[in-house]
DRENVO-151306 format. One record per residue (C-alpha): x, y negated, z negated; residue number from 1. Coordinates in nm, 3 decimals, m for minus. Layout:
> X; Y; Z; NUM $
...
***
This chain:
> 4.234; m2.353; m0.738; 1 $
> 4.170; m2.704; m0.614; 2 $
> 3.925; m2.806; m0.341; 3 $
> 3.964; m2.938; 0.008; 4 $
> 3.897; m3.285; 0.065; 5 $
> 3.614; m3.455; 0.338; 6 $
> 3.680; m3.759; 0.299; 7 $
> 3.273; m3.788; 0.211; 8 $
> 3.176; m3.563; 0.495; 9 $
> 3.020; m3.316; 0.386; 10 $
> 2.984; m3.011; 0.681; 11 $
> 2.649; m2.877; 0.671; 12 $
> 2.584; m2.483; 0.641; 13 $
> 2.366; m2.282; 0.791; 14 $
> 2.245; m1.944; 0.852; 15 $
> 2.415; m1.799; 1.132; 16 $
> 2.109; m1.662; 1.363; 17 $
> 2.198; m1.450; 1.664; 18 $
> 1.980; m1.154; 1.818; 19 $
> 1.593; m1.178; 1.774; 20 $
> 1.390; m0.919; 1.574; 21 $
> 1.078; m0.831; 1.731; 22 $
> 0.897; m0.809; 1.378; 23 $
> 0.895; m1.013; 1.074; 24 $
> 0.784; m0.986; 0.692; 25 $
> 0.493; m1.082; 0.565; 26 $
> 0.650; m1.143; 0.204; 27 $
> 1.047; m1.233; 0.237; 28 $
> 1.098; m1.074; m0.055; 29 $
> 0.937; m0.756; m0.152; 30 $
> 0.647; m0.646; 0.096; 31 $
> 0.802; m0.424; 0.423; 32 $
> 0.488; m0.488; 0.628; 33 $
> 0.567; m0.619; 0.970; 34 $
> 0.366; m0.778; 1.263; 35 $
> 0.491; m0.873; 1.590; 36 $
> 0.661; m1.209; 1.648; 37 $
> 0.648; m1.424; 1.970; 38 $
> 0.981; m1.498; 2.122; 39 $
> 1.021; m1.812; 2.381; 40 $
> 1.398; m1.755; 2.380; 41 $
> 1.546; m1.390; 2.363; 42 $
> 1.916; m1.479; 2.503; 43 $
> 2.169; m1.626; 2.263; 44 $
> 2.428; m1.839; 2.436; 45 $
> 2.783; m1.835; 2.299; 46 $
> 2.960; m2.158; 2.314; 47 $
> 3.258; m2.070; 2.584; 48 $
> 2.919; m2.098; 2.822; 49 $
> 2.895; m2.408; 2.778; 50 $
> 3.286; m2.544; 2.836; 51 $
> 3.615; m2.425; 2.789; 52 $
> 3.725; m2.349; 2.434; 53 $
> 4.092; m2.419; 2.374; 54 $
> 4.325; m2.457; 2.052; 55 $
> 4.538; m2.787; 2.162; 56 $
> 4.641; m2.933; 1.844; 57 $
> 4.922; m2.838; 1.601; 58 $
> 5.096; m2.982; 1.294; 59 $
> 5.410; m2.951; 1.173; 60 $
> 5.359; m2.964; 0.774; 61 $
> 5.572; m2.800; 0.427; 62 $
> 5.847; m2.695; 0.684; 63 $
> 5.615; m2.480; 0.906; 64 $
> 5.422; m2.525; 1.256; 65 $
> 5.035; m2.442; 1.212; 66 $
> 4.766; m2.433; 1.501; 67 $
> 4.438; m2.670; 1.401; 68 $
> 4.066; m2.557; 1.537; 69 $
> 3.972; m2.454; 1.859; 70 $
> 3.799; m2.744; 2.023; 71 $
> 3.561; m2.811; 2.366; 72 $
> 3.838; m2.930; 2.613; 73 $
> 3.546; m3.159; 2.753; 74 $
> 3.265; m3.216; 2.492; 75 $
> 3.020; m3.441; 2.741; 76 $
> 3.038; m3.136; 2.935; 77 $
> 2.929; m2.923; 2.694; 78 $
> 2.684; m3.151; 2.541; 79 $
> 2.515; m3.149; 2.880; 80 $
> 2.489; m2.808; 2.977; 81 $
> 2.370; m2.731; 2.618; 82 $
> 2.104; m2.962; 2.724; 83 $
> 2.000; m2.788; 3.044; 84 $
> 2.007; m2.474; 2.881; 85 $
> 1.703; m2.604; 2.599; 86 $
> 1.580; m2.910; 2.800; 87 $
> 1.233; m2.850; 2.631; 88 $
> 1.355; m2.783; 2.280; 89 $
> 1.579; m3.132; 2.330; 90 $
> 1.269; m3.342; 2.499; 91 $
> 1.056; m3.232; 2.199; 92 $
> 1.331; m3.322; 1.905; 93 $
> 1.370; m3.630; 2.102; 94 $
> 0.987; m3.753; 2.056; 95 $
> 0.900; m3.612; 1.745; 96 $
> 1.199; m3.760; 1.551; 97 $
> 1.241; m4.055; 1.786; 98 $
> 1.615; m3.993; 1.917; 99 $
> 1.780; m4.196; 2.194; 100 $
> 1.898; m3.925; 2.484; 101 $
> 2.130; m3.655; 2.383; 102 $
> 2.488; m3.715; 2.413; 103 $
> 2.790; m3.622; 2.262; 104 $
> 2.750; m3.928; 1.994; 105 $
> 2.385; m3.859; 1.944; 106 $
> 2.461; m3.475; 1.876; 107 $
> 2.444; m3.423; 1.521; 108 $
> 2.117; m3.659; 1.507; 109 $
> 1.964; m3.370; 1.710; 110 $
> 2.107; m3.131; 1.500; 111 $
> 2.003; m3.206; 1.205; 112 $
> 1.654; m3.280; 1.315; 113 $
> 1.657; m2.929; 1.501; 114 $
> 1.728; m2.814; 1.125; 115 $
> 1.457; m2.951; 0.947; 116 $
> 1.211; m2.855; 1.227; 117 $
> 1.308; m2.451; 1.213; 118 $
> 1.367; m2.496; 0.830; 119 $
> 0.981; m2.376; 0.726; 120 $
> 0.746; m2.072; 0.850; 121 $
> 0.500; m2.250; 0.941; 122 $
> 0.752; m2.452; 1.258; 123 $
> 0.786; m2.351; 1.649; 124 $
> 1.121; m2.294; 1.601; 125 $
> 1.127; m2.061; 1.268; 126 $
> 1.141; m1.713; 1.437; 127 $
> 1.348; m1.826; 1.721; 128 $
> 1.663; m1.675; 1.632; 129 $
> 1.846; m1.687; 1.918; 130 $
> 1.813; m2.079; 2.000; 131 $
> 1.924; m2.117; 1.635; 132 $
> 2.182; m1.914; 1.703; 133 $
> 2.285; m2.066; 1.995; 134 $
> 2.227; m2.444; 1.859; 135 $
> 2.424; m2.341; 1.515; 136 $
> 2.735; m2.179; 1.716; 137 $
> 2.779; m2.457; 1.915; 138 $
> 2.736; m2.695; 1.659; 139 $
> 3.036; m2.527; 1.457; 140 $
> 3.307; m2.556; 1.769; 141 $
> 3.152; m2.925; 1.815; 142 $
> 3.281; m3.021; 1.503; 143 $
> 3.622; m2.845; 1.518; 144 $
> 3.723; m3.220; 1.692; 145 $
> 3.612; m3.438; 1.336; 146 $
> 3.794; m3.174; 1.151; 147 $
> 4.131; m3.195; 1.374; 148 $
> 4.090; m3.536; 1.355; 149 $
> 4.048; m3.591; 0.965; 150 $
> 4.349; m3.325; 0.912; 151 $
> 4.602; m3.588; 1.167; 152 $
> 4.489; m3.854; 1.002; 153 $
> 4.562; m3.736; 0.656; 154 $
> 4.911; m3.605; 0.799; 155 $
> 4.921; m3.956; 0.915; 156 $
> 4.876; m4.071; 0.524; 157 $
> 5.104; m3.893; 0.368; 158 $
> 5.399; m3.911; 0.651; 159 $
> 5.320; m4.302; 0.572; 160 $
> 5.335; m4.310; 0.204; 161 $
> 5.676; m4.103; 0.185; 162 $
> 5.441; m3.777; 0.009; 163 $
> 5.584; m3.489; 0.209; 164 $
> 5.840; m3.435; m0.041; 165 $
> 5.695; m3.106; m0.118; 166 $
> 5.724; m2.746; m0.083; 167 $
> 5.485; m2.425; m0.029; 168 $
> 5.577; m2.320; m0.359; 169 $
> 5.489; m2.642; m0.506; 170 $
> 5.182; m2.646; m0.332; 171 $
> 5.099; m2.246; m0.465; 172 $
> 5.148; m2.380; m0.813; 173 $
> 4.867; m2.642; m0.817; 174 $
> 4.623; m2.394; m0.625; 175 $
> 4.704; m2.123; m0.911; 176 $
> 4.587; m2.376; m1.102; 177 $
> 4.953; m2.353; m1.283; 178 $
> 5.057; m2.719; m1.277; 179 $
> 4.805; m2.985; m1.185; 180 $
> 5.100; m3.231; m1.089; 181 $
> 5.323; m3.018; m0.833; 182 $
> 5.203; m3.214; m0.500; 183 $
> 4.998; m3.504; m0.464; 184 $
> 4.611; m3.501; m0.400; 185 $
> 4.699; m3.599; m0.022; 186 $
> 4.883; m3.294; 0.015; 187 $
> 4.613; m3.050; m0.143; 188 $
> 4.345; m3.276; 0.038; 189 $
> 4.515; m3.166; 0.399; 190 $
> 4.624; m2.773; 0.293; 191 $
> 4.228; m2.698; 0.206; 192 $
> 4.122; m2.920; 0.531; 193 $
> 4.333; m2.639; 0.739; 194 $
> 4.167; m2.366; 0.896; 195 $
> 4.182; m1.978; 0.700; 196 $
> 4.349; m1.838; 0.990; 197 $
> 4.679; m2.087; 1.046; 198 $
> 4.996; m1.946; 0.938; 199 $
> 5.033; m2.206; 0.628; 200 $
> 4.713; m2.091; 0.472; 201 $
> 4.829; m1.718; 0.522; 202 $
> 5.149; m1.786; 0.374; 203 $
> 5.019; m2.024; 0.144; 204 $
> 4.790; m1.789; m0.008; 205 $
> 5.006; m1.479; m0.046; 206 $
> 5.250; m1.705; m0.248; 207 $
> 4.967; m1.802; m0.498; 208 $
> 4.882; m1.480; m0.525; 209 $
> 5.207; m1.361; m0.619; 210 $
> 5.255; m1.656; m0.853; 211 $
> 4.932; m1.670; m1.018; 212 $
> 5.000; m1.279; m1.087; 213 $
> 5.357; m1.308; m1.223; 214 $
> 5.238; m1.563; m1.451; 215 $
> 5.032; m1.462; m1.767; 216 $
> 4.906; m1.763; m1.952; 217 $
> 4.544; m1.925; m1.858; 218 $
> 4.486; m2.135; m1.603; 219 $
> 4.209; m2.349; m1.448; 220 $
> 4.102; m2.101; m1.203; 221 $
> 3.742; m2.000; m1.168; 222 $
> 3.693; m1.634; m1.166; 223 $
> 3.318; m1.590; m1.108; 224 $
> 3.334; m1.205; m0.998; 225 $
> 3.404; m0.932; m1.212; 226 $
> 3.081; m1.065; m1.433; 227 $
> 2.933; m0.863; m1.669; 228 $
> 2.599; m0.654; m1.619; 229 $
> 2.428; m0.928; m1.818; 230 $
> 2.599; m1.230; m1.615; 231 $
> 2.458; m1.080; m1.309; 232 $
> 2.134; m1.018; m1.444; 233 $
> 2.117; m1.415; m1.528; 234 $
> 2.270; m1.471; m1.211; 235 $
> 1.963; m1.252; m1.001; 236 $
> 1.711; m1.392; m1.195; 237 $
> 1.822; m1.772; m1.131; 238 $
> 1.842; m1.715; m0.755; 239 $
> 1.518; m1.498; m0.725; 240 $
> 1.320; m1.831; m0.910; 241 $
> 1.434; m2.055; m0.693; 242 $
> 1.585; m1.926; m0.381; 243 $
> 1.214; m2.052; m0.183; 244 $
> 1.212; m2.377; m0.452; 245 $
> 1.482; m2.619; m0.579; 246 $
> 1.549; m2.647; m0.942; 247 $
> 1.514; m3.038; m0.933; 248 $
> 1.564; m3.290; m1.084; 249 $
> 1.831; m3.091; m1.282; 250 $
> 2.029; m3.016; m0.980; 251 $
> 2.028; m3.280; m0.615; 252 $
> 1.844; m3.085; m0.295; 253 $
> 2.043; m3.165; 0.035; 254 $
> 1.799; m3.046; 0.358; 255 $
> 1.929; m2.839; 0.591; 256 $
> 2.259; m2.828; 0.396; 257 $
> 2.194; m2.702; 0.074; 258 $
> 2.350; m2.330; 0.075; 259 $
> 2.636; m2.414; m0.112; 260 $
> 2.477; m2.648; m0.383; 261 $
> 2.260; m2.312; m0.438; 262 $
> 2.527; m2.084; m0.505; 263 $
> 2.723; m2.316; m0.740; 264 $
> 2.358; m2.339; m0.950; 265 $
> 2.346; m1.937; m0.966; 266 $
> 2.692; m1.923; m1.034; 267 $
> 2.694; m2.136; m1.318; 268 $
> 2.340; m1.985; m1.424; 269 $
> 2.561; m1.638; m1.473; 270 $
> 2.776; m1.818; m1.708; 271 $
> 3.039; m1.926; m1.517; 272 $
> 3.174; m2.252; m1.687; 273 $
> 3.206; m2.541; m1.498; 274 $
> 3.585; m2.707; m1.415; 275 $
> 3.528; m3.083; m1.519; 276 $
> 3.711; m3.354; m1.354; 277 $
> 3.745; m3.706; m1.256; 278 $
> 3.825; m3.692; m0.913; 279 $
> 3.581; m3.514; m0.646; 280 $
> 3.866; m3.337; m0.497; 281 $
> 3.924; m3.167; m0.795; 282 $
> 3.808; m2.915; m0.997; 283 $
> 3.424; m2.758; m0.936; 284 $
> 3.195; m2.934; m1.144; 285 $
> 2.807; m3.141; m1.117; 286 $
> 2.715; m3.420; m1.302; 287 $
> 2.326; m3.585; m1.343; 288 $
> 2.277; m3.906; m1.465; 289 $
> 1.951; m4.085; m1.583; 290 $
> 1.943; m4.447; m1.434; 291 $
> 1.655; m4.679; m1.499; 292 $
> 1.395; m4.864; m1.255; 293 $
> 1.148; m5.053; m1.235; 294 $
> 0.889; m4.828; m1.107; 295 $
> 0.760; m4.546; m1.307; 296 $
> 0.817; m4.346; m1.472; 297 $
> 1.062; m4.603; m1.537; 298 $
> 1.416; m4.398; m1.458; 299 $
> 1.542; m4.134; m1.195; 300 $
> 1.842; m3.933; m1.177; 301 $
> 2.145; m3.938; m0.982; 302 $
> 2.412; m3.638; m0.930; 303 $
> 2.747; m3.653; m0.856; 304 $
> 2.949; m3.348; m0.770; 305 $
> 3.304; m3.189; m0.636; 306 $
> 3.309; m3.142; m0.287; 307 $
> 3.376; m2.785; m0.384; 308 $
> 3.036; m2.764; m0.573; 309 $
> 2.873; m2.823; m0.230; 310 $
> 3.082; m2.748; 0.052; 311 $
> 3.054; m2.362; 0.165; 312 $
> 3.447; m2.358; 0.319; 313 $
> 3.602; m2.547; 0.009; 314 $
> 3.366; m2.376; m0.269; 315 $
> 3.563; m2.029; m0.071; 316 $
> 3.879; m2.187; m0.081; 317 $
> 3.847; m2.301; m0.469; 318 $
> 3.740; m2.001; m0.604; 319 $
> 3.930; m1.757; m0.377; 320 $
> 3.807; m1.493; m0.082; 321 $
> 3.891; m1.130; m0.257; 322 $
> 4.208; m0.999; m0.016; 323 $
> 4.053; m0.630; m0.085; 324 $
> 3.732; m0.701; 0.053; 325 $
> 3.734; m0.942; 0.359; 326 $
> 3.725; m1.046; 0.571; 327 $
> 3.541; m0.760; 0.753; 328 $
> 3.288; m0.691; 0.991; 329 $
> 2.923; m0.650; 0.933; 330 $
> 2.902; m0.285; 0.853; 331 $
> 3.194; m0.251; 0.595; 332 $
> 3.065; m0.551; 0.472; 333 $
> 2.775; m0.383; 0.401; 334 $
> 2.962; m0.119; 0.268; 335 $
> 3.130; m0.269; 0.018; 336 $
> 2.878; m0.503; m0.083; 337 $
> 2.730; m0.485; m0.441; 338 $
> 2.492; m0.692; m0.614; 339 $
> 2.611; m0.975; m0.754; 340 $
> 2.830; m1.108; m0.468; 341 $
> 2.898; m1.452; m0.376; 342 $
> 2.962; m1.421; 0.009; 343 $
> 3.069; m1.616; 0.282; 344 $
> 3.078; m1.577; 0.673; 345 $
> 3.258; m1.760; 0.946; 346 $
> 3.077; m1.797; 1.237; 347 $
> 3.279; m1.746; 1.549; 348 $
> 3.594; m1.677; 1.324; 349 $
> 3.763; m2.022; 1.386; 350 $
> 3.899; m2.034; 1.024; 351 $
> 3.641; m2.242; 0.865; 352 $
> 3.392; m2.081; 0.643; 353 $
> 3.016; m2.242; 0.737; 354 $
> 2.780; m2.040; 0.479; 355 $
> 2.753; m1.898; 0.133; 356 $
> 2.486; m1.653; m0.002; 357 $
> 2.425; m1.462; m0.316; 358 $
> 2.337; m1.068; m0.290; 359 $
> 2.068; m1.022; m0.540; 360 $
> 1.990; m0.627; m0.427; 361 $
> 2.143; m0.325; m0.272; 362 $
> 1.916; m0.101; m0.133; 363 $
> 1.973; 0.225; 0.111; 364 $
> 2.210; 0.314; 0.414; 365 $
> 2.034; 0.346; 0.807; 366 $
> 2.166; 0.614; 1.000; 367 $
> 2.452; 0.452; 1.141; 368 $
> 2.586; 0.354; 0.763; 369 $
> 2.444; 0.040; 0.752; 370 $
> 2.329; m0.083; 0.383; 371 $
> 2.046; m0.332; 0.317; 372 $
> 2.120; m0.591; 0.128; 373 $
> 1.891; m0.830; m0.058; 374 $
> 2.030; m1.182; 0.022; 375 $
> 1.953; m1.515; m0.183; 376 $
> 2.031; m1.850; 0.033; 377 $
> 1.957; m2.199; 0.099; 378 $
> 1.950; m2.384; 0.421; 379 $
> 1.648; m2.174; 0.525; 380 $
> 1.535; m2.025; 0.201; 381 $
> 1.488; m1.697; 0.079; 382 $
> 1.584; m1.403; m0.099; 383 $
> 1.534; m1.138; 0.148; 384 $
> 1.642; m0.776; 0.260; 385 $
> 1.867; m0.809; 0.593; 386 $
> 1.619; m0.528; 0.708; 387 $
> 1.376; m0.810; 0.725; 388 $
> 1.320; m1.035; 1.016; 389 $
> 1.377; m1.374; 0.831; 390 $
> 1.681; m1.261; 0.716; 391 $
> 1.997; m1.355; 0.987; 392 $
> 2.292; m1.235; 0.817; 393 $
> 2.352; m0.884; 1.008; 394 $
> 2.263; m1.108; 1.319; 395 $
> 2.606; m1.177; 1.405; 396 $
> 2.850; m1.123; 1.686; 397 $
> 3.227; m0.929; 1.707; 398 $
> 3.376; m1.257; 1.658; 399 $
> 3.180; m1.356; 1.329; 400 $
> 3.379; m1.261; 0.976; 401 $
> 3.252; m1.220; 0.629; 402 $
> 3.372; m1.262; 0.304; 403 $
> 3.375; m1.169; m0.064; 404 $
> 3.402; m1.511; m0.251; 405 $
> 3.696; m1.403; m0.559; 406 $
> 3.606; m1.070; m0.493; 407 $
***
């Protein structure tokens, strides 16, 4: 499958953090002793608190109307109550990071510095789960309005350069991977900008499925599941190494947005060839090169990738979400989970995929059925059991979704 375009935005991913554990690990990855945390915040706000939620926008694209994301009907508003709700956490990004006030333009500048201040133990904000929850959730509606507005304005491109010429099953064979020249990049670059749950992507995707299995003869899609026992032994032993540590300068770093650059690494580590190509919309694929300078030690290294090597929603969308297992909710996740997995969640289940992860462990059930799971991630790293307290995946809500990535 081909990869959604972003226009060079790149949206970042997170950990989704919602209710706080009153314990935490002393060693993320193998030691089970605890010791009590201190919690400033214990409530996690959801963002219809902060402003009305609605989905306004629609296209009408490949002979079918689809809804776009749900969006803040009045984002100043919700900016500003945000703001009264974490006044103190706001007043403190603002002088440590030197921020003009906090508006609805100087959001993601707050954002972003909110990341790399909760990304490492040692910060006030590393424990507080539910103001990263609450920061994170509101963050992903907040940019539903960049994403409705990139997905018009490529409608706009291809209504103006006479490219709608196309039909769904044109479209299903260049995501099979079947024929590469089917529909123009414009048209991919809009059908992987839409969100999982409109009613093109649903009917887009059960057509490539039935294509891609009527048709016998190779074809350019990535298959990274269904890896052999040695694969994922690779694959665990790349992601344990450096799931607290980045494997540079062979692969780029990207604070606070790094998750899915991770899981391409420990994919490929397993194996897993990459798909080269010339265009960043297409394919999944990293390139380094060596360029010299004039400092020592006399060169550095640049990387170039597909948007699908580093975007968590379009590295899903490439290499598939398994139909058999997701999406789900946490416990039959949990369930179903084995080690090995390349997963995804959608936070608030607006259709856009915001995280990857790699399980590196399954261990035992609780009493309700509830399996630990050993998690390798980026963004804030680790590779730790969910039964830990710096691990956030089972910290979700009823409205959160998770996936198998080509389960």
């Amino acid at each position: 499958m081909l990869l959604k375009s972003t226009k060079g935005l790149v949206t970042v991913c997170v950990a989704i953090l919602l209710s706080l554990p009153l314990t935490a690990s002393a060693d993320w990855n193998d030691d089970d002793t605890e010791f009590p945390v201190d919690s400033m915040y214990q409530i996690s706000y959801q963002p219809e608190e902060f402003g009305k939620i609605k989905v306004e926008k629609s296209i009408d694209f490949l002979g079918m109307k689809s809804d776009l994301y749900p969006e803040f009907t009045d984002e100043d508003l919700a900016v500003s109550k945000l703001k009264e709700s974490y006044d103190e956490v706001f007043e403190y990004l603002r002088l440590e990071y030197d921020l003009p006030i906090l508006t609805a333009d100087s959001f993601y500048d707050y954002y972003y510095s909110f990341l790399d201040s909760a990304s490492e133990p040692d910060s006030k904000y590393y424990y507080e789960h539910s103001l990263f929850n609450s920061i994170t959730t509101f963050k992903d509606i907040f940019e539903n309005k960049d994403s409705n507005n990139e997905i018009e304005y490529i409608l706009d491109e291809i209504n103006s350069n006479n490219l709608r010429d196309a039909s769904l099953s044109d479209l299903a064979l260049r995501t099979s991977g079947l024929d590469e020249t089917s529909v123009s990049d414009e048209v991919l670059h809009l059908y992987y900008l839409m969100p999982l749950t409109s009613y093109l992507v649903e009917q887009g995707d059960k057509l490539e499925g039935i294509i891609a299995k009527a048709n016998s003869r190779d074809t350019n899609i990535v298959v990274p599941m269904g890896l052999s026992t040695g694969a994922i032994t690779k694959a665990v032993n790349y992601a344990t190494k450096y799931a607290e540590s980045y494997n540079t300068p062979m692969y780029a770093y990207y604070p606070g947005s790094d998750c899915t650059n991770f899981t391409s690494q420990i994919l490929e580590a397993a194996g897993v060839s990459q798909v080269k190509h010339t265009s960043e919309h297409s394919g999944w694929w990293h390139t380094r090169s060596t360029v010299n300078t004039s400092y020592p030690p006399g060169y550095s290294y640049t990387h170039d990738h597909s948007v699908s090597w580093i975007r968590a929603s379009t590295f899903a969308r490439y290499m598939g979400v398994g139909p058999g297992r997701g999406p789900s909710q946490y416990k039959q996740f949990t369930q179903l989970a084995a080690s090995g997995d390349f997963i995804g969640v959608d936070d608030g289940g607006d259709g856009d995929i915001d995280h990857t992860g790699f399980i590196t462990a399954k261990g035992a059930p609780d009493n309700k059925g509830v399996y630990d799971l050993r998690i390798a991630q980026h963004t804030k790293n680790y590779n730790a059991w969910t039964s830990s307290a710096i691990n956030e995946w089972e910290k979700m809500d009823a409205n959160d979704k998770y996936y198998f990535i080509r389960s």
